[in-house]
DRENMIBA-145285 format. One record per atom (N, C-alpha, C): residue number from 0; residue in three letters; atom name; x, y, z. Coordinates in nm, 3 decimals. Example, Ala and Ser with C-alpha at 12.3 -4.5 7.8 and 13.67 -1.06 7.14 Angstrom:
! residues 2
+-----+--------+-------+---------+---------+---------+
| num | residu | atome |    east |   north |      up |
+-----+--------+-------+---------+---------+---------+
|   0 |    ALA |     N |   1.319 |  -0.569 |   0.780 |
|   0 |    ALA |    CA |   1.230 |  -0.450 |   0.780 |
|   0 |    ALA |     C |   1.320 |  -0.330 |   0.780 |
|   1 |    SER |     N |   1.285 |  -0.225 |   0.708 |
|   1 |    SER |    CA |   1.367 |  -0.106 |   0.714 |
|   1 |    SER |     C |   1.290 |   0.003 |   0.787 |
+-----+--------+-------+---------+---------+---------+
//
This chain:
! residues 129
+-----+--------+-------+---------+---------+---------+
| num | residu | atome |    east |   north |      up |
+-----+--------+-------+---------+---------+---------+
|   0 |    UNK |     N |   0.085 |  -0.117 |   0.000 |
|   0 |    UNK |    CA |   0.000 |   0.000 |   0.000 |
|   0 |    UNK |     C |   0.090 |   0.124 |   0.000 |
|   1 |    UNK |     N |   0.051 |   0.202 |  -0.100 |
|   1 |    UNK |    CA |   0.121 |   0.353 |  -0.066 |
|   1 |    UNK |     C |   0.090 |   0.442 |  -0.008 |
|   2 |    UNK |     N |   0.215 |   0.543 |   0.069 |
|   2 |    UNK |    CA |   0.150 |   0.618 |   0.170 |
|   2 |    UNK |     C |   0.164 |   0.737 |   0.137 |
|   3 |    UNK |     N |   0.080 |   0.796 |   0.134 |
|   3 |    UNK |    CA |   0.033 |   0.967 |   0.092 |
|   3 |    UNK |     C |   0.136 |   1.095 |   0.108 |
|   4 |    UNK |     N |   0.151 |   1.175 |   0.016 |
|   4 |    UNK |    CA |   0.269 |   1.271 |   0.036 |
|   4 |    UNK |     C |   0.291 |   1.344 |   0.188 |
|   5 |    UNK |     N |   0.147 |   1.366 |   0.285 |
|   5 |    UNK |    CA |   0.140 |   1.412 |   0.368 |
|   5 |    UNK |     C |   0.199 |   1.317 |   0.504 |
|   6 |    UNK |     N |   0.156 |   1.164 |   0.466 |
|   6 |    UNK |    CA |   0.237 |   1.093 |   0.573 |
|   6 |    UNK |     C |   0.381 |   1.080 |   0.542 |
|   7 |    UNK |     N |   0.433 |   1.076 |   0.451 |
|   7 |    UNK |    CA |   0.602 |   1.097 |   0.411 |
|   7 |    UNK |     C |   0.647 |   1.188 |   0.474 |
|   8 |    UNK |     N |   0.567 |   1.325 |   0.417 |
|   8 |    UNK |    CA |   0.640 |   1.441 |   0.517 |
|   8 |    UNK |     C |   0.680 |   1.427 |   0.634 |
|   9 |    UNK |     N |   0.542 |   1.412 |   0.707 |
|   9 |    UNK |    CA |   0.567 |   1.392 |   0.867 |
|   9 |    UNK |     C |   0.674 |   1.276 |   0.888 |
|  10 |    UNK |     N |   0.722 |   1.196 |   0.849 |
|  10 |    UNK |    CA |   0.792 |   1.108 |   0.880 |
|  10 |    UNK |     C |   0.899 |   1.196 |   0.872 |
|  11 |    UNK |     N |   0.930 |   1.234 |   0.748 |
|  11 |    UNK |    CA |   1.077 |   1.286 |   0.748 |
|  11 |    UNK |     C |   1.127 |   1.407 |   0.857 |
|  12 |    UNK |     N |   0.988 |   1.477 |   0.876 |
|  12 |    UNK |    CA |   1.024 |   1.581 |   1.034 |
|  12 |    UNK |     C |   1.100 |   1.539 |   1.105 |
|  13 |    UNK |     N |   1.222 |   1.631 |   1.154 |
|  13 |    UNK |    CA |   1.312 |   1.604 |   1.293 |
|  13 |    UNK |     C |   1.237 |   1.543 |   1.437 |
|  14 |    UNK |     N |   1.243 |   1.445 |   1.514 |
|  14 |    UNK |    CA |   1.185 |   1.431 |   1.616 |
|  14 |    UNK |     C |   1.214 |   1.551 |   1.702 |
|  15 |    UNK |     N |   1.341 |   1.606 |   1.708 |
|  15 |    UNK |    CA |   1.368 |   1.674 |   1.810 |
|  15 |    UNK |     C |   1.394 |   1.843 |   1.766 |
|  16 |    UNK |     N |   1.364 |   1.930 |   1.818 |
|  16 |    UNK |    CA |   1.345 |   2.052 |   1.764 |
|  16 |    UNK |     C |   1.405 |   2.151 |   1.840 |
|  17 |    UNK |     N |   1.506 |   2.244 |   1.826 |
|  17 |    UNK |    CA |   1.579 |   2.349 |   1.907 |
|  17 |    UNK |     C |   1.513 |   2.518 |   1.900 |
|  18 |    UNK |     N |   1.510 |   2.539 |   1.983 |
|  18 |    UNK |    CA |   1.436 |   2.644 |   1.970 |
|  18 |    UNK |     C |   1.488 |   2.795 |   2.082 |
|  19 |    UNK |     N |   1.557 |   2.869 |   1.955 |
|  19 |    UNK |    CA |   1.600 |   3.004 |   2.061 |
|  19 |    UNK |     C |   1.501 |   3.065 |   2.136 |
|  20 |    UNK |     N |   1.571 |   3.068 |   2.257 |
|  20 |    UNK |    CA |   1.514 |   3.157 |   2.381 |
|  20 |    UNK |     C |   1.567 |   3.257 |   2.402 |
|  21 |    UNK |     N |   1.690 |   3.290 |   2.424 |
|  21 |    UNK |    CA |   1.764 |   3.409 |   2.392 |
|  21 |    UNK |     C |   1.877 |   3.430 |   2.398 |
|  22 |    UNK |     N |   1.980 |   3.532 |   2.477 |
|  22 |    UNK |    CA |   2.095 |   3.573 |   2.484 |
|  22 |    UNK |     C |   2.119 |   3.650 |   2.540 |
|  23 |    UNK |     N |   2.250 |   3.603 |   2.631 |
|  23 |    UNK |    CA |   2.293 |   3.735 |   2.749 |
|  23 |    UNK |     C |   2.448 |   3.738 |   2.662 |
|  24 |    UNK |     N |   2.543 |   3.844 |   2.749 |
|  24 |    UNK |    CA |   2.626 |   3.884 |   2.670 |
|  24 |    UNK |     C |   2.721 |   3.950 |   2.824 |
|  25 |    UNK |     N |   2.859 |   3.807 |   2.772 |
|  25 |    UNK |    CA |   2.942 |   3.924 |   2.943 |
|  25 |    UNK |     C |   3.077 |   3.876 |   2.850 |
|  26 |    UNK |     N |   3.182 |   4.034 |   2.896 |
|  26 |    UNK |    CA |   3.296 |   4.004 |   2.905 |
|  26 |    UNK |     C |   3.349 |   3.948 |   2.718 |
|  27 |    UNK |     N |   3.277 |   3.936 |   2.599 |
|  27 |    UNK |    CA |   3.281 |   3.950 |   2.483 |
|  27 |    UNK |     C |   3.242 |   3.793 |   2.428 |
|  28 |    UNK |     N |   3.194 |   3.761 |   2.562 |
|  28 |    UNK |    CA |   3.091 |   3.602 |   2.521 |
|  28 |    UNK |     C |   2.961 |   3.601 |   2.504 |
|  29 |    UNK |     N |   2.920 |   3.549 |   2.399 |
|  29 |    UNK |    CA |   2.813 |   3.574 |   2.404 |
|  29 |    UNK |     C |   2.719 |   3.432 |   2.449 |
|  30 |    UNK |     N |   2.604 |   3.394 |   2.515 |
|  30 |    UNK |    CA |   2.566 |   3.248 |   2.559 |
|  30 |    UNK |     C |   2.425 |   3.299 |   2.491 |
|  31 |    UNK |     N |   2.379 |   3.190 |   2.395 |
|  31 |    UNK |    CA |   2.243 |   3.167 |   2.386 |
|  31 |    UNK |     C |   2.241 |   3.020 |   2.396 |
|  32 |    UNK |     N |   2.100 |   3.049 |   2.453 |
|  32 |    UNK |    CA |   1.981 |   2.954 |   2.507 |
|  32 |    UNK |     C |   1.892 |   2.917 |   2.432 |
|  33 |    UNK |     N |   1.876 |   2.771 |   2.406 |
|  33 |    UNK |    CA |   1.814 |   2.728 |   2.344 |
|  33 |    UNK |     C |   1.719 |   2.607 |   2.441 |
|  34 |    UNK |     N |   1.599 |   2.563 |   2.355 |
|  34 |    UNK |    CA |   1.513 |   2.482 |   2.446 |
|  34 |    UNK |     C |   1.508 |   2.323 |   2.337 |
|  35 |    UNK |     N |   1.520 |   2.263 |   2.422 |
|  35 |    UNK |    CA |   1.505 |   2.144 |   2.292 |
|  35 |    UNK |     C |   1.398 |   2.072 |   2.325 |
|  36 |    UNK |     N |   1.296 |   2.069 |   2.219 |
|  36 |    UNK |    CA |   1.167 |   2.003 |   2.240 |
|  36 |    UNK |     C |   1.166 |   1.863 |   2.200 |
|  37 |    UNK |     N |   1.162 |   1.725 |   2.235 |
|  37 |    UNK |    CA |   1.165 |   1.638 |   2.178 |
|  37 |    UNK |     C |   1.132 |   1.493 |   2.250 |
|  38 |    UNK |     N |   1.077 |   1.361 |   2.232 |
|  38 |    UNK |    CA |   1.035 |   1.255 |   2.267 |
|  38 |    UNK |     C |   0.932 |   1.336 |   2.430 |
|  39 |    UNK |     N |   0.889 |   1.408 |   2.391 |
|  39 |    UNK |    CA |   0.811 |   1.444 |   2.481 |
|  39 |    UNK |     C |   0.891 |   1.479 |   2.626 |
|  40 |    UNK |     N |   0.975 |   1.539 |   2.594 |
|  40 |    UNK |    CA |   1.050 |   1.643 |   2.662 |
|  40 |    UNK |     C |   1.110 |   1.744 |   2.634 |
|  41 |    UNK |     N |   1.159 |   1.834 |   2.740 |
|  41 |    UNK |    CA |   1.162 |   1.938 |   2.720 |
|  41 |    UNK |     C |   1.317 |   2.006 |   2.823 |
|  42 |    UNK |     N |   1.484 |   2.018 |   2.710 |
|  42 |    UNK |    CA |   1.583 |   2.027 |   2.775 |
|  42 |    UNK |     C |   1.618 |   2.163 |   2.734 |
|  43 |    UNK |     N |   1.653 |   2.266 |   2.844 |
|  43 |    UNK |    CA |   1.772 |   2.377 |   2.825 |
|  43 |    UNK |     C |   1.914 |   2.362 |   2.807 |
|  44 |    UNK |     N |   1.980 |   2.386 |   2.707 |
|  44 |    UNK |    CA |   2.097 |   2.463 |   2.634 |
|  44 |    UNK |     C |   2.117 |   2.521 |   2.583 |
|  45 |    UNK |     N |   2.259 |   2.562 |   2.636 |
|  45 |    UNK |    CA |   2.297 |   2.691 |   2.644 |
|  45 |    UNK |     C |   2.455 |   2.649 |   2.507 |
|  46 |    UNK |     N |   2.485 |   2.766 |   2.447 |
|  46 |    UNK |    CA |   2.597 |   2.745 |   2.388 |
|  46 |    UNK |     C |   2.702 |   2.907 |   2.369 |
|  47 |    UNK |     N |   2.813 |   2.865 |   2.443 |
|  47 |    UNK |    CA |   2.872 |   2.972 |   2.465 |
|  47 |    UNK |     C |   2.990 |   2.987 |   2.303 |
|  48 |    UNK |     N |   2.989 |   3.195 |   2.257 |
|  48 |    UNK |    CA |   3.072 |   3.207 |   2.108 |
|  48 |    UNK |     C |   3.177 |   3.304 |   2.210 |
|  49 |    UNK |     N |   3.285 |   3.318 |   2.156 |
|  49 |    UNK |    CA |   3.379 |   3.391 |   2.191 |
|  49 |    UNK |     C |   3.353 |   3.472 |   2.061 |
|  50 |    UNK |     N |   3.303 |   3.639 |   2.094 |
|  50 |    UNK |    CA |   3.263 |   3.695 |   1.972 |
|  50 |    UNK |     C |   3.400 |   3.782 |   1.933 |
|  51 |    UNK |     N |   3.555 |   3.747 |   1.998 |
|  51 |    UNK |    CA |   3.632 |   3.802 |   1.980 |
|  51 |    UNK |     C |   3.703 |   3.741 |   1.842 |
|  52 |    UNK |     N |   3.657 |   3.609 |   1.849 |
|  52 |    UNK |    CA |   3.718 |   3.534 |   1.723 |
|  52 |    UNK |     C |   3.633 |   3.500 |   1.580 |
|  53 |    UNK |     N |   3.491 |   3.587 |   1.595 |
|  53 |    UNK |    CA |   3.460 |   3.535 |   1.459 |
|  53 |    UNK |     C |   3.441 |   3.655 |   1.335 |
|  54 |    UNK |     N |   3.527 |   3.773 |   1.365 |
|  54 |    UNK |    CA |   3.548 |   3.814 |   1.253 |
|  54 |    UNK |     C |   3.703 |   3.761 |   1.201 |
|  55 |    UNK |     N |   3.770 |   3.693 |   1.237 |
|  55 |    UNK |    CA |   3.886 |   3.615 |   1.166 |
|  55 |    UNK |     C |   3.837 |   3.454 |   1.094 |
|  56 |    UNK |     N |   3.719 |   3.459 |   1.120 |
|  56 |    UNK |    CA |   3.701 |   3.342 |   1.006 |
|  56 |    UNK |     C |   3.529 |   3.400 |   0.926 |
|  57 |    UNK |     N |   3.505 |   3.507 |   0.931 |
|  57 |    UNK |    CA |   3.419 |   3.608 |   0.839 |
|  57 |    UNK |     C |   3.284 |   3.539 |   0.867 |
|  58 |    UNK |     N |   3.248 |   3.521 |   1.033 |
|  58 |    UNK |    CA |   3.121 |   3.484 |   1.060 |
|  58 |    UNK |     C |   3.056 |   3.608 |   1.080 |
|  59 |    UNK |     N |   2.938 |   3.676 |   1.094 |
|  59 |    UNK |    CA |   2.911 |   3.735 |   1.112 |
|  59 |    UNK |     C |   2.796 |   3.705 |   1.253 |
|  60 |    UNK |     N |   2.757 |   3.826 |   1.313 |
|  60 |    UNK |    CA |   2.700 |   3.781 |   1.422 |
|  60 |    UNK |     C |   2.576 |   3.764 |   1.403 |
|  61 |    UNK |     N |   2.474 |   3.792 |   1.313 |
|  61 |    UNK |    CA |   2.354 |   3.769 |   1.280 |
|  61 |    UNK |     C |   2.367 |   3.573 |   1.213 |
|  62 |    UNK |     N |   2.469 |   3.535 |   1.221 |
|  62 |    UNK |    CA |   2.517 |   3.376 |   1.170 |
|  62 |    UNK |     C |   2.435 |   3.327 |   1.277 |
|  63 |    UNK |     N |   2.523 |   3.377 |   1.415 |
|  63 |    UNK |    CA |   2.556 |   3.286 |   1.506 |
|  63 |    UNK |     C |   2.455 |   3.201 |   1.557 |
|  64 |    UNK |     N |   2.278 |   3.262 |   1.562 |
|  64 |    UNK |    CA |   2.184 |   3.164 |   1.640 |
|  64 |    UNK |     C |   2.191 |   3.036 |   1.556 |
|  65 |    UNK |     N |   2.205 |   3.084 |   1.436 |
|  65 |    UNK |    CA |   2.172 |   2.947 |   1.346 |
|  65 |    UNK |     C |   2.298 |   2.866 |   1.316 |
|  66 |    UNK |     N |   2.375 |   2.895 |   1.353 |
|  66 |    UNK |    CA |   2.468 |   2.832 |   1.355 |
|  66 |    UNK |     C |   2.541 |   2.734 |   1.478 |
|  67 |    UNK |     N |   2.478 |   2.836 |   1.585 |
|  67 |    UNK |    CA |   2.494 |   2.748 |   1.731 |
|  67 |    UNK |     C |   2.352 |   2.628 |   1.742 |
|  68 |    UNK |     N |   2.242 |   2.649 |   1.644 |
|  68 |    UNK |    CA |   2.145 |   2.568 |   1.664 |
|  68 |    UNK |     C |   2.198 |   2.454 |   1.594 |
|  69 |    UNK |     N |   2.288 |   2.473 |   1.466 |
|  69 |    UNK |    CA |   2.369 |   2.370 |   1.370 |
|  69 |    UNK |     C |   2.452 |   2.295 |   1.478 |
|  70 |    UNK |     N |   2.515 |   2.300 |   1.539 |
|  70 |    UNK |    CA |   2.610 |   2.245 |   1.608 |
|  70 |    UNK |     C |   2.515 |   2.244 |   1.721 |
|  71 |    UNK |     N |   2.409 |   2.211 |   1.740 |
|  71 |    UNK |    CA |   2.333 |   2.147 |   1.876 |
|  71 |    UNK |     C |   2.242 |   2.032 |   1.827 |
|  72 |    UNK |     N |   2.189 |   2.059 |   1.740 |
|  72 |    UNK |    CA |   2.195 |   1.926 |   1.613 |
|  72 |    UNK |     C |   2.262 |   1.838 |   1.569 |
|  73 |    UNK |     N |   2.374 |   1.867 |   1.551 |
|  73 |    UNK |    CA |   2.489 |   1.789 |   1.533 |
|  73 |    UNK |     C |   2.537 |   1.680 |   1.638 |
|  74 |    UNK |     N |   2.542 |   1.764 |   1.758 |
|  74 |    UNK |    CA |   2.617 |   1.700 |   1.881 |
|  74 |    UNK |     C |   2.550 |   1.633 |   1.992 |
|  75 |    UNK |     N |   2.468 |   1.679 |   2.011 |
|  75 |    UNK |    CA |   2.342 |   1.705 |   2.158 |
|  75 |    UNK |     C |   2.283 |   1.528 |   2.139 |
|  76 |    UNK |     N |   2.280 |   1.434 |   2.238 |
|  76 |    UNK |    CA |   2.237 |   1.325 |   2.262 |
|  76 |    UNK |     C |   2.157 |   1.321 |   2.379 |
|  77 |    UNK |     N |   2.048 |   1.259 |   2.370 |
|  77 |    UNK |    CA |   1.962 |   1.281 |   2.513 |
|  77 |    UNK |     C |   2.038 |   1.342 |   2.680 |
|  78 |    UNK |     N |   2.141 |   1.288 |   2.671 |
|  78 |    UNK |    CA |   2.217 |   1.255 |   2.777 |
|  78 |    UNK |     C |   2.340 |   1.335 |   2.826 |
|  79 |    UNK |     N |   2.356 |   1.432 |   2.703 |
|  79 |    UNK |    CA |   2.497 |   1.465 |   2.678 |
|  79 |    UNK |     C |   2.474 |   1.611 |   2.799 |
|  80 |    UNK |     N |   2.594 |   1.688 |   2.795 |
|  80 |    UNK |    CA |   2.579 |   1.797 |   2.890 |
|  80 |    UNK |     C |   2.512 |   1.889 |   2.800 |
|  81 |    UNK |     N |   2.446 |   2.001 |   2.896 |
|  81 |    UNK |    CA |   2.383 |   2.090 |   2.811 |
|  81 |    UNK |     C |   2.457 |   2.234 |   2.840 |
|  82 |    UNK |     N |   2.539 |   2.229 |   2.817 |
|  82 |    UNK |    CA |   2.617 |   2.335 |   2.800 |
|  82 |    UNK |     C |   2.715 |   2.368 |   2.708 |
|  83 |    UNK |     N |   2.714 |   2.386 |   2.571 |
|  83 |    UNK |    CA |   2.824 |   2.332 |   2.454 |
|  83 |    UNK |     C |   2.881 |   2.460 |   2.418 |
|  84 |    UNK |     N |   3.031 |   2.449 |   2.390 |
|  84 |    UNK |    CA |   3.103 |   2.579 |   2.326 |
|  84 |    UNK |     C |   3.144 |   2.592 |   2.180 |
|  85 |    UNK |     N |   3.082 |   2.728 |   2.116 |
|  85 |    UNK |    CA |   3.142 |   2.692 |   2.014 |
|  85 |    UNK |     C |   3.234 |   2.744 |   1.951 |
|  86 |    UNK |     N |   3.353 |   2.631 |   1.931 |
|  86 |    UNK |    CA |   3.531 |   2.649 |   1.959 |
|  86 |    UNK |     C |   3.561 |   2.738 |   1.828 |
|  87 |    UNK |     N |   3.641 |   2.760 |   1.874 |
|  87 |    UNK |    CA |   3.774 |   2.803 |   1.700 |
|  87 |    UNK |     C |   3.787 |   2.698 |   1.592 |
|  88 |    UNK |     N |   3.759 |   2.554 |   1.635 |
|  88 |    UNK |    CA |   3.756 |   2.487 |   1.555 |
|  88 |    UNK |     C |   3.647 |   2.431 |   1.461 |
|  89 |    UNK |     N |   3.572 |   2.487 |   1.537 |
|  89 |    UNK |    CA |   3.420 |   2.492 |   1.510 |
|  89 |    UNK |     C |   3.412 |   2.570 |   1.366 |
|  90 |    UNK |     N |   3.434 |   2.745 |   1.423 |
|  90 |    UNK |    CA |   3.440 |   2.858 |   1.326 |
|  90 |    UNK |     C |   3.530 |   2.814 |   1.188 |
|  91 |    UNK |     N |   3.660 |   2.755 |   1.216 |
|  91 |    UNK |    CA |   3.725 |   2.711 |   1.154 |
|  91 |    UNK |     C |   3.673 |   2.645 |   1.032 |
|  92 |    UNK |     N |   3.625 |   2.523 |   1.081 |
|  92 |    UNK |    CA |   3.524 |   2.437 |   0.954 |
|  92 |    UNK |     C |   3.442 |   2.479 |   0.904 |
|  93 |    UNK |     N |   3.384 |   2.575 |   0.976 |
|  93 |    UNK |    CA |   3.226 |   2.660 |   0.897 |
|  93 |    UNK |     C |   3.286 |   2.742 |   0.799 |
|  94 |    UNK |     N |   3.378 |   2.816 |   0.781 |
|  94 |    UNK |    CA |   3.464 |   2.876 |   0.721 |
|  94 |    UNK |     C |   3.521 |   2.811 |   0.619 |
|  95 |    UNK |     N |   3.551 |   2.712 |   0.650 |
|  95 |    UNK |    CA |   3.600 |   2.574 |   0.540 |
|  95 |    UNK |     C |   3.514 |   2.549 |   0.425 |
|  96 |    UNK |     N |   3.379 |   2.527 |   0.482 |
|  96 |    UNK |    CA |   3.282 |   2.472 |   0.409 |
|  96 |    UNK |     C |   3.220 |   2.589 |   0.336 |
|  97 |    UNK |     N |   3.197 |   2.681 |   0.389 |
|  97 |    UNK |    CA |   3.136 |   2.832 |   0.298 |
|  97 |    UNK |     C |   3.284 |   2.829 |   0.234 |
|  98 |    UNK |     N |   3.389 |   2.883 |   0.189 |
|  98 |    UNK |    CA |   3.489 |   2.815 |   0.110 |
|  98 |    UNK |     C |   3.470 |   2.712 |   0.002 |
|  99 |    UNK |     N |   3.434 |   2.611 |   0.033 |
|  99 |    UNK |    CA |   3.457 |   2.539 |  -0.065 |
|  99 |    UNK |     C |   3.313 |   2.504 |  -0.159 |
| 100 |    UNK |     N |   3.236 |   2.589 |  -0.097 |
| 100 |    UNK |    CA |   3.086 |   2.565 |  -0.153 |
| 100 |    UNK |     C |   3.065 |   2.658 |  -0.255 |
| 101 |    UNK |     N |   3.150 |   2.831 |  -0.192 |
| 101 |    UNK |    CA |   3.171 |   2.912 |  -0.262 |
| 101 |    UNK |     C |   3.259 |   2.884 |  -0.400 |
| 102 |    UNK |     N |   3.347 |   2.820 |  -0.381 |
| 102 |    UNK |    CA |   3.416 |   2.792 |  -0.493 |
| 102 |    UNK |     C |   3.366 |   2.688 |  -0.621 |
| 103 |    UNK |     N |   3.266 |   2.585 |  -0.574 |
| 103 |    UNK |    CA |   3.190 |   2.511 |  -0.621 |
| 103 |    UNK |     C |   3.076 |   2.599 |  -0.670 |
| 104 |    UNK |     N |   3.041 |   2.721 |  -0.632 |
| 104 |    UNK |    CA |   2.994 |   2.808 |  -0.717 |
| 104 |    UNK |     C |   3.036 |   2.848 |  -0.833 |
| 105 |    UNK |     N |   3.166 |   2.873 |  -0.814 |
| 105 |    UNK |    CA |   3.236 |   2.966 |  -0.902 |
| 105 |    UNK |     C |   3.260 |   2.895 |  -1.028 |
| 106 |    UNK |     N |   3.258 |   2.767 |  -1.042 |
| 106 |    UNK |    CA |   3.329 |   2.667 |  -1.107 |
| 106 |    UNK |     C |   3.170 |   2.624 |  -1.194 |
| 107 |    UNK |     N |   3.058 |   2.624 |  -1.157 |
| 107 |    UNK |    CA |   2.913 |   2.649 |  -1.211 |
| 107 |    UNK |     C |   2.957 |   2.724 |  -1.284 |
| 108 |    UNK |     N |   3.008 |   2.858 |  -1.266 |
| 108 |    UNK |    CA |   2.898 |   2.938 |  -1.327 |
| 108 |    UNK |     C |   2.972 |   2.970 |  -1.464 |
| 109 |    UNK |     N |   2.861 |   3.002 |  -1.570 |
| 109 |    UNK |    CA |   2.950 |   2.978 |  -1.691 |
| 109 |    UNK |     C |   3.038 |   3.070 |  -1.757 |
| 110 |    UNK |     N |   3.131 |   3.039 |  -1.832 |
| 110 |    UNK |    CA |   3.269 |   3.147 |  -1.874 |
| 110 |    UNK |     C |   3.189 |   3.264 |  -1.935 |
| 111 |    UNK |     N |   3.244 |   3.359 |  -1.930 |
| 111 |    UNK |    CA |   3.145 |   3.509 |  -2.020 |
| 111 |    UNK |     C |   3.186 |   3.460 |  -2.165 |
| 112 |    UNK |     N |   3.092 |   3.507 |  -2.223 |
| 112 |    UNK |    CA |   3.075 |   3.480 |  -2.372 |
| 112 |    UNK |     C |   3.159 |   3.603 |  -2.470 |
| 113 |    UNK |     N |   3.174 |   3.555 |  -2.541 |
| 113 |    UNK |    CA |   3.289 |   3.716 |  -2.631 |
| 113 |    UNK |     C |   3.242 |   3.699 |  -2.750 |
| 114 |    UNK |     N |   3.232 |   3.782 |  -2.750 |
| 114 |    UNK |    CA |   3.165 |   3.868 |  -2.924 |
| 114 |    UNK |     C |   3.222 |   3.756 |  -3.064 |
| 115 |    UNK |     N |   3.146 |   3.763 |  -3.137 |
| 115 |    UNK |    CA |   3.237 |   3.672 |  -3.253 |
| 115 |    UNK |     C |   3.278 |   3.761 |  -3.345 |
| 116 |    UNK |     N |   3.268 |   3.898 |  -3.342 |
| 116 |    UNK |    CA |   3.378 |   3.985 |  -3.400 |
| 116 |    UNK |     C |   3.501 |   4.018 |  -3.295 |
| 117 |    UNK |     N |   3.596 |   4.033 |  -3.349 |
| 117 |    UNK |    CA |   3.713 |   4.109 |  -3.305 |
| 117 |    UNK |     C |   3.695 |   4.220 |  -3.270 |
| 118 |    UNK |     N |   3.649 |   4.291 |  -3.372 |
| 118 |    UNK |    CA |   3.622 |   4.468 |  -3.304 |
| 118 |    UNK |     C |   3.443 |   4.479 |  -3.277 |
| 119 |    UNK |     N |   3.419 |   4.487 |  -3.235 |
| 119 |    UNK |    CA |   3.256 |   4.485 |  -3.172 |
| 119 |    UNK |     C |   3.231 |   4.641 |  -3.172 |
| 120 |    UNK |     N |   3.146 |   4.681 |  -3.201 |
| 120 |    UNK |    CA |   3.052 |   4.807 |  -3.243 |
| 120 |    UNK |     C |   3.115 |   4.899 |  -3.369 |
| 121 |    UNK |     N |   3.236 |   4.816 |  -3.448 |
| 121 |    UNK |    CA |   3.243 |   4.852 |  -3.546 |
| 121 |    UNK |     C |   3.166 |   4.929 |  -3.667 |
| 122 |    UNK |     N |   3.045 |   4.815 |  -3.671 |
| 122 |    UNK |    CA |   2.942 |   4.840 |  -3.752 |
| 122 |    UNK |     C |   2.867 |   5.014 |  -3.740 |
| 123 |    UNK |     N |   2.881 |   5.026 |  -3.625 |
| 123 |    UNK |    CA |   2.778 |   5.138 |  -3.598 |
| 123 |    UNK |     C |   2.900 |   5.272 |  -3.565 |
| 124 |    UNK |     N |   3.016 |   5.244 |  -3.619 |
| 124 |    UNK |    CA |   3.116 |   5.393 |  -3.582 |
| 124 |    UNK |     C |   3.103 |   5.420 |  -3.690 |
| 125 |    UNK |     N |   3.114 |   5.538 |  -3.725 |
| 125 |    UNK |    CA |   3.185 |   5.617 |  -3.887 |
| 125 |    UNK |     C |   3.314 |   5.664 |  -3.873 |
| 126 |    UNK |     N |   3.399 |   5.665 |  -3.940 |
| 126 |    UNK |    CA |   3.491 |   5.704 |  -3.994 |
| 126 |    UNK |     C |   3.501 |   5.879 |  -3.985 |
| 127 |    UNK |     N |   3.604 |   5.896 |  -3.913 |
| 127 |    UNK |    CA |   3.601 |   6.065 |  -3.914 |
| 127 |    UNK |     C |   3.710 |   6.114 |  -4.039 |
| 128 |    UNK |     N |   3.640 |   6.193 |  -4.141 |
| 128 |    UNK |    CA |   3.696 |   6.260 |  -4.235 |
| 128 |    UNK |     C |   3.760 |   6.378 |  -4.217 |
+-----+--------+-------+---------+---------+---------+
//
């Protein structure tokens, strides 16, 4: 029996769901709080950025919720601590990957096209007498 586009969807939904609560800010750290909704519970974490280091790998700070929610996704196991940092090495790879995705752009996109005359708007100059 086949099952309907609407029950596929729901299957493929994340069980578990992160959800910003907010952000305090001491000393040039910044900690947001996140809530994780999932198997019918309900856990606080927190993930601390050192906002001194992410203009050397060209994060910007409007990145960071979604990016600290990326790496709580990534890592976070029922069980695990709820307090996660996110390192230089962290920034590092994110940096890596916008890099090489960017460049996998570049390599798309197609060569500019050149005139099949040599002199192009020839046609339409006159000759000064």
């Amino acid at each position: 029996m086949m099952e309907s586009p609407i029950e596929r969807k729901q299957d493929k939904t994340p069980k578990t769901q992160f959800i910003l609560t907010g952000f305090s800010q001491s000393a040039g750290i910044r900690i947001y709080a996140f809530e994780c909704i999932g198997d019918g519970r309900r856990i606080d974490y927190t993930v601390e950025v050192d906002l001194a280091l992410i203009p050397g790998y060209g994060i910007r700070i409007q990145e960071l919720p979604l990016l600290c929610r990326e790496l709580l996704q990534q890592r976070v196991a029922p069980d695990e601590i709820s307090a996660v940092t996110f390192t230089e090495q962290d920034m590092r790879s994110h940096a890596e990957r916008r890099a090489a995705a960017r460049e996998e752009a570049e390599q798309r996109k197609k060569p500019p096209r050149h005139p099949v005359n040599a002199n192009p708007g020839a046609a339409w100059r006159t000759t000064l007498r």
